[in-house]
C-alpha positions as CSV (number, residue, x, y, z in Angstrom):
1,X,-13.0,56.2,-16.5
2,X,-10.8,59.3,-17.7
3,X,-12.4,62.5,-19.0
4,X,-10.1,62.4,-21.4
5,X,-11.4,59.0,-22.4
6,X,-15.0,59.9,-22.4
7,X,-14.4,63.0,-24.6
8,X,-12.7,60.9,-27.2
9,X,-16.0,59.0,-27.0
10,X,-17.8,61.9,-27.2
11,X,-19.9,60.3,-24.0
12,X,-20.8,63.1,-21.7
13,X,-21.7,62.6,-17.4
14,X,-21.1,59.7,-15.7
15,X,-22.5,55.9,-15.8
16,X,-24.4,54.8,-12.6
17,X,-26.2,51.5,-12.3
18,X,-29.5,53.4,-13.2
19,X,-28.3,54.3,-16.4
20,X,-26.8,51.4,-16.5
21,X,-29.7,49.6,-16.2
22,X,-31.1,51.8,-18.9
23,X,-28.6,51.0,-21.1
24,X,-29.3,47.1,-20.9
25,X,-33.1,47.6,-22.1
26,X,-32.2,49.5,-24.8
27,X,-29.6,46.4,-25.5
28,X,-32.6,43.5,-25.2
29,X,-34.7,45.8,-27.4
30,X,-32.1,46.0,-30.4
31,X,-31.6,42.0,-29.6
32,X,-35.4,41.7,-29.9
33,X,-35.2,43.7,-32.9
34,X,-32.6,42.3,-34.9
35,X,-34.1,38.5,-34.4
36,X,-32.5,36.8,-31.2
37,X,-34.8,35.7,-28.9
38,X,-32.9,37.4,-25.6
39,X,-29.5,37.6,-23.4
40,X,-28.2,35.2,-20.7
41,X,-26.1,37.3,-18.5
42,X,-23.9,34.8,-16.4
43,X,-22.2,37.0,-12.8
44,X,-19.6,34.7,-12.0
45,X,-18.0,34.1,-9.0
46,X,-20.3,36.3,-6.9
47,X,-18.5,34.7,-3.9
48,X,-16.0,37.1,-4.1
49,X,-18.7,40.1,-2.9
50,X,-17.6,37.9,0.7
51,X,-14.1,39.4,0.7
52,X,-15.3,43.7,0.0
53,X,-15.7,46.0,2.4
54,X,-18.2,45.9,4.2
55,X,-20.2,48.9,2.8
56,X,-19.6,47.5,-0.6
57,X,-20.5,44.3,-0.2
58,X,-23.9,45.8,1.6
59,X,-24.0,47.7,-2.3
60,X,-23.8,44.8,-4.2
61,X,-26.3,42.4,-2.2
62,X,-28.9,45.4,-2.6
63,X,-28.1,46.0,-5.9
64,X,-28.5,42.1,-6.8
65,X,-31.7,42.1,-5.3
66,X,-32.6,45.6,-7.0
67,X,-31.7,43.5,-10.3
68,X,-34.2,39.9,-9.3
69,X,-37.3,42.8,-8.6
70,X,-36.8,44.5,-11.8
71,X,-36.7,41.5,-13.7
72,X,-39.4,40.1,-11.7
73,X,-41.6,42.8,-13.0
74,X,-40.8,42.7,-16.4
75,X,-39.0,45.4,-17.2
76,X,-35.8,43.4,-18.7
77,X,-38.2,41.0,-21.3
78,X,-35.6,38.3,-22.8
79,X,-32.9,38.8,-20.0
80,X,-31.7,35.2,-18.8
81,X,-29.7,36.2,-15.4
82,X,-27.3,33.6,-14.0
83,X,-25.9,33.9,-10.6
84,X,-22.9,31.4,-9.6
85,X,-21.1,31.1,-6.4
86,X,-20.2,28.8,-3.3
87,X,-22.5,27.6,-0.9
88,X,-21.0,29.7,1.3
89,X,-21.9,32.6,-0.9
90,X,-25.5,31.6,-0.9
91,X,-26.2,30.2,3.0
92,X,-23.3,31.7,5.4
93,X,-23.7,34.7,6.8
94,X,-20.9,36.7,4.8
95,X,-23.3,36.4,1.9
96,X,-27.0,36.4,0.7
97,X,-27.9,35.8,4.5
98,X,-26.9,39.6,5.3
99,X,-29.5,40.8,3.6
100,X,-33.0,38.9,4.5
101,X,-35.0,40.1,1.2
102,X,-32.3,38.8,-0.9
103,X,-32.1,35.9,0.8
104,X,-35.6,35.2,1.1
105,X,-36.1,35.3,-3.1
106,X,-33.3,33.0,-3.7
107,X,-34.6,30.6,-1.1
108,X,-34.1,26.5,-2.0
109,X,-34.9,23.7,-0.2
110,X,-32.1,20.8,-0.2
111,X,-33.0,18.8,2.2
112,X,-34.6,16.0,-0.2
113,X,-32.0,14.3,-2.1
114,X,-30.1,15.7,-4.8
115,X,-31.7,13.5,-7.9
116,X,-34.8,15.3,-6.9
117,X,-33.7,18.6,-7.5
118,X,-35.6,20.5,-9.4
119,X,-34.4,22.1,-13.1
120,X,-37.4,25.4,-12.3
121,X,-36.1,26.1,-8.7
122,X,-34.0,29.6,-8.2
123,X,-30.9,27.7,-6.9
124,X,-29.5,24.8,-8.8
125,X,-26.9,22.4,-6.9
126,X,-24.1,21.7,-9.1
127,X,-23.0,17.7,-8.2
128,X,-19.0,17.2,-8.2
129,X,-17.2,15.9,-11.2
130,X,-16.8,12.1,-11.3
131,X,-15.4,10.4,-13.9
132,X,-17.7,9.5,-16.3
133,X,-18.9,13.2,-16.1
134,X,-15.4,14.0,-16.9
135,X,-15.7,11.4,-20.0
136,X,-18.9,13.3,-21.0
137,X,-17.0,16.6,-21.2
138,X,-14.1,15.5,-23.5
139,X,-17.0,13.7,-25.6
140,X,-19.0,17.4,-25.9
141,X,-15.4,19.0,-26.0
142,X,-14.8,17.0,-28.8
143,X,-17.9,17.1,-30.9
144,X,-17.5,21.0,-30.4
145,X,-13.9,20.8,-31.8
146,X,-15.4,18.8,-34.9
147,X,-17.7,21.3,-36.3
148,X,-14.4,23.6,-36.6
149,X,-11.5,21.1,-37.4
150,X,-10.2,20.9,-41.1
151,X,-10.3,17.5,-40.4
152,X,-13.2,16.0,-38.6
153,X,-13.8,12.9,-40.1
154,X,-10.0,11.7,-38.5
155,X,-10.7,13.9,-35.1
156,X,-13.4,11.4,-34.6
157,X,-12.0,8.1,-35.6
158,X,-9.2,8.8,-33.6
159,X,-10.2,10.4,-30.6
160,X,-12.7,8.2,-29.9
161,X,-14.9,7.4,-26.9
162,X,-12.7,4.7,-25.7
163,X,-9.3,7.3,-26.0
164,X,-11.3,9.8,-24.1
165,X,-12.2,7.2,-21.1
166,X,-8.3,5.9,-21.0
167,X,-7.2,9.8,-21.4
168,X,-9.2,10.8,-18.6
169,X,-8.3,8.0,-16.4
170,X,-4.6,8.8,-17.1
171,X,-5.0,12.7,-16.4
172,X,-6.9,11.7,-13.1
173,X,-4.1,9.6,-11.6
174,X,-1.5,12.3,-12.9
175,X,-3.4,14.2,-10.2
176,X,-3.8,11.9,-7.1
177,X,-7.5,10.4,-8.3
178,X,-8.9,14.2,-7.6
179,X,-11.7,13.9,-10.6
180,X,-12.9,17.2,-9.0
181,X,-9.7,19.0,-9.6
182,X,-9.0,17.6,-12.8
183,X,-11.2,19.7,-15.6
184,X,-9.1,22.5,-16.4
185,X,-5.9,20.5,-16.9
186,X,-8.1,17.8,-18.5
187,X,-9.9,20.3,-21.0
188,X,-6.5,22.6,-22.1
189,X,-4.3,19.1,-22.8
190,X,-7.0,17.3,-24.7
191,X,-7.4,20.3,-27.1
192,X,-4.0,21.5,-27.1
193,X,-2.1,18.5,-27.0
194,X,-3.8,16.2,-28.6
195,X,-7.3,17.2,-30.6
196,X,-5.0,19.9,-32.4
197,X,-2.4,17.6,-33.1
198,X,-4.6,14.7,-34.7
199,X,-5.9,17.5,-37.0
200,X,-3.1,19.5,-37.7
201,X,-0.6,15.9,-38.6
202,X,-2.6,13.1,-40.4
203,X,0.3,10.4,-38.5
204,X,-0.2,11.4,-35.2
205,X,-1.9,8.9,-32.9
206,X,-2.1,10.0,-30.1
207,X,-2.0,6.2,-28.7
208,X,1.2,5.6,-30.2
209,X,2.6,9.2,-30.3
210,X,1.7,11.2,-26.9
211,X,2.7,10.4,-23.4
212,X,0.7,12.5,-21.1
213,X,3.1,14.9,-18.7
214,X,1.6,17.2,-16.1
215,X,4.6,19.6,-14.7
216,X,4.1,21.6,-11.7
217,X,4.2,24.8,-13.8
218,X,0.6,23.7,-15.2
219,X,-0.8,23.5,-12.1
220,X,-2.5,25.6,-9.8
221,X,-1.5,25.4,-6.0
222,X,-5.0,23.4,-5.6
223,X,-4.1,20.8,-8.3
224,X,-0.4,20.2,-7.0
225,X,-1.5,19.3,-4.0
226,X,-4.3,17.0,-5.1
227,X,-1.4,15.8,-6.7
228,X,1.2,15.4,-3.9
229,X,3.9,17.5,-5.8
230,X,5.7,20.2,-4.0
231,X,5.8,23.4,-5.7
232,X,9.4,25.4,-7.1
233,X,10.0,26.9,-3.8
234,X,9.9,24.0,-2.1
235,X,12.3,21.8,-5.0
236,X,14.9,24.8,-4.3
237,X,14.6,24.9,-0.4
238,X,13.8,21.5,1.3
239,X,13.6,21.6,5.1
240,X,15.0,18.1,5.5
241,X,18.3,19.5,3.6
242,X,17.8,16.8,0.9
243,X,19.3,18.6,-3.0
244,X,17.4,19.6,-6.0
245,X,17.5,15.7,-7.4
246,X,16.2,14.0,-4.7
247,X,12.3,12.5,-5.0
248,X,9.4,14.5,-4.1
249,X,7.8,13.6,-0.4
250,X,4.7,13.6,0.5
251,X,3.7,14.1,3.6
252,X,2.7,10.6,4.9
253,X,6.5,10.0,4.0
254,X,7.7,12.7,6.9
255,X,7.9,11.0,10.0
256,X,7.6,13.5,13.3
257,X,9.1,12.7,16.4
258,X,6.4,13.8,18.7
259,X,5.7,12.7,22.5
C-alpha cells in the first residue's frame, strides 16, 4: 500500500502476517464481545497457490499450515476456517503434497464410499450437481428471495416446486444435459429473470410470459461448450467458409478425411 495512503490513515509501519494475525484476535475478541458467537473465514479457490512461483507458493502452504497449528492451539477461540480447492489442490503434488506437515494434518481417507463420508473429518468431498440437487437450490434460492420480496405470498404460489423442476430441466438442456455446469446460469436467470419479475408485475407468469434464452454472451467458455455453441470468434470466422447465418456445428457434424 502507498505511504501516502497509510498517512491519510494515520497507520504507521507495515502489515506482515504476524501482525496480521494479531489483528484477527483482536477482531474474534470485539465479535466475542459484542454477542456473536465467532467468524467463519472461507479461502476460496486455494487451487490457484498451484499456478505461483515457486517460492510463493512454498509461502503460502507454510503459512496455511502456520494458520491450522495456531488454531489448533487455541489461540483464534470462535474462528471457523474453510479451505476449498480441487482435488488436485489437495492430493497432486503441485499442492498440499509439497509440504508433508501440511499434508499430513489435512489427511482424509476416501477410499470407503462417498455416503459414508464423514460431516467431522478435515476434508469434505463435495458430490457433483444432479438435478434434483439443482431443484433443491432454486427451492432454498427461492425461500431466501421470500423473506425480502414485497411480495412473497405471490413469489411462492407462483414459482412453485413444480416451476422450479420444469425450469431447471429446461436450463439443463439449454446446456447439453451438463447439470454440473448449469448453477451459475441457473441461479442469475431464476432471480433475475423470473423471481424479480413475478414480484415486481402481479400479471407476469412466468408459465405463460417467459421463454427461457441462453445466448453465448452469458456463457462462460466452459458452459458453451457443454453446450455445443461456438463462441463470437468462431460465428465471424468459420474454417469451413460457411457465412454468419449458417447453423452452428458441432463437432460430431465435421467429417475428417483421414487415412
Amino acid at each position: 500500500m502507498a505511504a501516502s495512503a497509510r498517512r491519510a490513515a494515520g497507520v504507521r509501519g507495515d502489515l506482515d502476517h504476524f501482525a496480521a494475525l494479531g489483528f484477527l484476535q483482536g477482531l474474534l475478541t470485539v465479535l466475542r464481545d459484542c454477542g456473536h458467537p465467532g467468524l467463519l473465514l472461507v479461502l476460496d479457490e486455494t487451487e490457484t497457490l498451484q499456478r505461483v512461483r515457486g517460492d510463493v507458493r512454498e509461502k503460502g502452504l507454510n503459512a496455511l499450515r502456520q494458520f491450522i497449528d495456531e488454531i489448533d492451539t487455541g489461540r483464534f477461540p470462535g474462528l471457523f476456517l474453510v479451505l476449498t480447492g480441487t482435488p488436485a489442490f489437495f492430493d497432486g503434488q503441485q499442492g498440499v503434497q509439497r509440504l508433508p506437515p501440511l499434508a499430513q494434518r489435512l489427511a482424509t481417507d476416501f477410499s470407503t464410499d462417498a455416503k459414508f463420508d464423514s460431516p467431522r473429518a478435515v476434508q469434505l468431498r463435495l458430490p457433483g450437481f444432479d438435478l434434483d440437487r439443482l431443484v433443491g437450490l432454486g427451492r432454498k434460492t427461492r425461500d431466501l428471495y421470500i423473506g425480502l420480496a414485497r411480495n412473497p405470498e405471490r413469489v411462492q404460489a407462483v414459482v412453485d416446486d413444480d416451476y422450479l423442476a420444469t425450469f431447471a430441466r429446461a436450463l439443463t438442456g439449454e446446456l447439453g444435459g451438463k447439470v454440473g455446469v448449469a448453477p451459475r446460469v441457473f441461479l442469475r436467470k431464476l432471480v433475475a429473470d423470473v423471481l424479480d419479475r413475478v414480484d415486481d408485475f402481479a400479471e407476469f407468469d412466468p408459465r405463460r410470459d417467459y421463454a427461457l434464452t441462453v445466448t453465448d454472451n452469458e456463457l462462460t467458455a466452459e458452459e458453451r461448450n457443454a453446450a455445443a455453441r461456438p463462441s463470437r470468434a468462431e460465428d465471424t470466422a468459420r474454417p469451413d467458409g460457411a457465412d454468419d447465418n449458417s447453423p452452428a456445428r458441432a463437432a460430431d457434424d465435421i467429417e475428417l478425411d483421414l487415412p
